[in-house]
VMD Tcl script that draws the C-alpha trace (Angstrom):
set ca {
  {0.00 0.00 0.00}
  {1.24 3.32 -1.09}
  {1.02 5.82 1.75}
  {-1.20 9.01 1.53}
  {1.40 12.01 1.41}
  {0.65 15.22 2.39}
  {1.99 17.79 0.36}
  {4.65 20.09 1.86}
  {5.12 23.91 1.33}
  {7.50 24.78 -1.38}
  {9.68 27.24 1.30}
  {10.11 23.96 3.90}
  {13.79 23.53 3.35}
  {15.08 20.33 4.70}
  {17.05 21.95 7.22}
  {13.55 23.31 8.60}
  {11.83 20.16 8.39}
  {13.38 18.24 11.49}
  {12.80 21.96 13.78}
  {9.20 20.77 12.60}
  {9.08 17.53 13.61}
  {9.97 16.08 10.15}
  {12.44 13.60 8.93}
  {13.73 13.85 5.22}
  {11.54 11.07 2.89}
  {9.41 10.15 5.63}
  {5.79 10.95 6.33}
  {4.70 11.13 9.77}
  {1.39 9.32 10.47}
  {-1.16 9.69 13.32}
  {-4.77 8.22 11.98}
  {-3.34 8.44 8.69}
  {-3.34 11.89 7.62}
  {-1.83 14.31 10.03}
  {1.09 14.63 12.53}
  {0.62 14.46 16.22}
  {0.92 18.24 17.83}
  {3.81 17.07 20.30}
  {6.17 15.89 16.96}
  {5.57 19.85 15.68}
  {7.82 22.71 16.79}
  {6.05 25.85 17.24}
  {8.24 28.32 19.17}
  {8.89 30.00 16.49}
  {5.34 31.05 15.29}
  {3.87 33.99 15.67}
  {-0.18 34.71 14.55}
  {-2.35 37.25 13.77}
  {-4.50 38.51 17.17}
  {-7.78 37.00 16.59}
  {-10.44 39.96 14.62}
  {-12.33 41.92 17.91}
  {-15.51 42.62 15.50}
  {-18.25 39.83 15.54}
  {-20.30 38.30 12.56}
  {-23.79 37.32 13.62}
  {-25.06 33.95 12.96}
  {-27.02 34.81 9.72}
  {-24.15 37.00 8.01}
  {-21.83 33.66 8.93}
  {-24.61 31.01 7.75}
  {-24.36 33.07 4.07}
  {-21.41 31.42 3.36}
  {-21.64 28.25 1.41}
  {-18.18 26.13 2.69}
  {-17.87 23.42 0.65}
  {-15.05 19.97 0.46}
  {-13.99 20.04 -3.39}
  {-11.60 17.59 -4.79}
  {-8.62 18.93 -7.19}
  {-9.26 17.19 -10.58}
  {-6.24 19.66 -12.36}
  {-3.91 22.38 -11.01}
  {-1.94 24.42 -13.46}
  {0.44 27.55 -13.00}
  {-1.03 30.51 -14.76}
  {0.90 31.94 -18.01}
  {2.46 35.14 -16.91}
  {1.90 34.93 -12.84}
  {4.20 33.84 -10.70}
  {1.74 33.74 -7.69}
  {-1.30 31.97 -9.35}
  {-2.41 28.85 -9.62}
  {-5.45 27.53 -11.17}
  {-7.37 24.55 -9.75}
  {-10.52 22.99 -11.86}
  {-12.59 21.69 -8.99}
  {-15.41 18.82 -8.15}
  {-17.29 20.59 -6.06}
  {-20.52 18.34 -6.05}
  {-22.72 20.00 -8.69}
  {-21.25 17.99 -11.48}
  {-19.77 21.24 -13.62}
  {-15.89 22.07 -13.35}
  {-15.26 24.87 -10.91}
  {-12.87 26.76 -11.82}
  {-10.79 28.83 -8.85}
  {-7.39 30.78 -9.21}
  {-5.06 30.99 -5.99}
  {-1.97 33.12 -5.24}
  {-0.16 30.04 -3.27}
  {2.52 29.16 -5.86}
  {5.48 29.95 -3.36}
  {4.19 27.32 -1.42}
  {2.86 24.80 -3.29}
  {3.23 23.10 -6.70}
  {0.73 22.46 -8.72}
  {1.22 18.25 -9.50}
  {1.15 17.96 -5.69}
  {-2.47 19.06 -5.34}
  {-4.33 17.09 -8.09}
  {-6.61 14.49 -6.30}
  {-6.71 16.24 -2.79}
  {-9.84 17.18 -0.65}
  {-9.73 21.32 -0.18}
  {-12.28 23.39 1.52}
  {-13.47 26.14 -0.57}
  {-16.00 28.91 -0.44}
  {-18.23 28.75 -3.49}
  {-20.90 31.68 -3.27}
  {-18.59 34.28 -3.86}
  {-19.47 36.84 -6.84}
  {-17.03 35.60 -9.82}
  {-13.61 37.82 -9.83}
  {-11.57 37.77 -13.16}
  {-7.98 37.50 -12.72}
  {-5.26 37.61 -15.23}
  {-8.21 37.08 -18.28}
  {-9.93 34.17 -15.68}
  {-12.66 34.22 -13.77}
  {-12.24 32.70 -10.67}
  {-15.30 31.46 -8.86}
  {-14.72 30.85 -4.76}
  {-11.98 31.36 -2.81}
  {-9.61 28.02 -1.19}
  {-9.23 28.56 2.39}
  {-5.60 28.61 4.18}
  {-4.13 28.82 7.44}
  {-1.10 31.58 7.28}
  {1.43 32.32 10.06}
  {5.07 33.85 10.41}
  {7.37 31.39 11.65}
  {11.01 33.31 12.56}
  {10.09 36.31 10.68}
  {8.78 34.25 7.04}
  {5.41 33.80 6.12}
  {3.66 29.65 6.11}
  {0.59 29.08 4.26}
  {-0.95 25.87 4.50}
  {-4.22 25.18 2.69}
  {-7.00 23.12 4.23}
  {-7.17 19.67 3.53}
  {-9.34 17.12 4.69}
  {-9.85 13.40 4.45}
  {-10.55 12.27 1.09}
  {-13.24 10.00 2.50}
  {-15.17 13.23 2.43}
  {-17.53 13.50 -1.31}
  {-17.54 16.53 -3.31}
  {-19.71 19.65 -2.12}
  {-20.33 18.33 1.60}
  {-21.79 21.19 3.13}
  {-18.91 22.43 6.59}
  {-20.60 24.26 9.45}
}
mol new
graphics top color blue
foreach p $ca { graphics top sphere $p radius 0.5 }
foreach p [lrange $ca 0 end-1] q [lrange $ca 1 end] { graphics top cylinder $p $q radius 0.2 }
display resetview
């Protein structure tokens, strides 16, 4: 059996990786998917302070969260940020939705993950595309350099499961 890997942000030099609890070539496993807090370093993140304005319930319920799987992921021509994902997000038409992650991720590692998207955004051209949703990420600084990791969850989870 060939084990899941997760893929890794582009700026994780190996050097970095055993400060974060990872060893060069091999995949730390807890339940399969993720690795256990205590094998993690974090002394050296810093976050944003958490937003002192509040969303009522109905504003929040507006947004349609969604699991989509990655059926392609392709650098735009002429960006060096974007990527663009073509997305099965349940409704049986491609979804198409452009991301600025492409200092941390490469494109063939996404194809065939789970991501969590919001999909009732207005459409928002970008570079000649229209992107329709927005992928959601975590972001930090960790000694002074931005992390991004984008939300993945099991693949056991279908295409355009509602999140609440």
């Amino acid at each position: 059996m060939i084990p899941n890997v997760i893929p890794t942000m582009k700026t994780m030099k190996a050097e970095n990786k055993e400060a974060h609890g990872e060893s060069e070539g091999k995949v730390e496993e807890a339940s399969g998917f993720f690795t256990p807090n205590e094998k993690i370093d974090f002394s050296g993140v810093k976050i944003e302070p958490l937003f002192e304005d509040q969303v009522d319930f109905e504003t929040f319920s507006k947004s349609a969260f969604r699991a989509v799987k990655v059926k392609d992921c392709k650098a735009v021509p002429k960006s060096k940020k974007l990527l663009q994902f073509t997305l099965d997000d349940g409704t049986g038409t491609d979804r198409t939705i452009l991301s600025g992650i492409h200092a941390y991720y490469e494109p063939e590692e996404l194809i065939g993950k789970t991501l969590i998207a919001i999909t009732n955004l207005p459409p928002r051209p970008m570079m000649g595309i229209e992107s329709c949703g927005m992928l959601l990420s975590a972001v930090n600084e960790r000694n002074g350099e931005e992390e991004l990791h984008l939300l993945m969850v099991d693949n056991h989870i279908p295409a355009g499961a509602k999140l609440y």
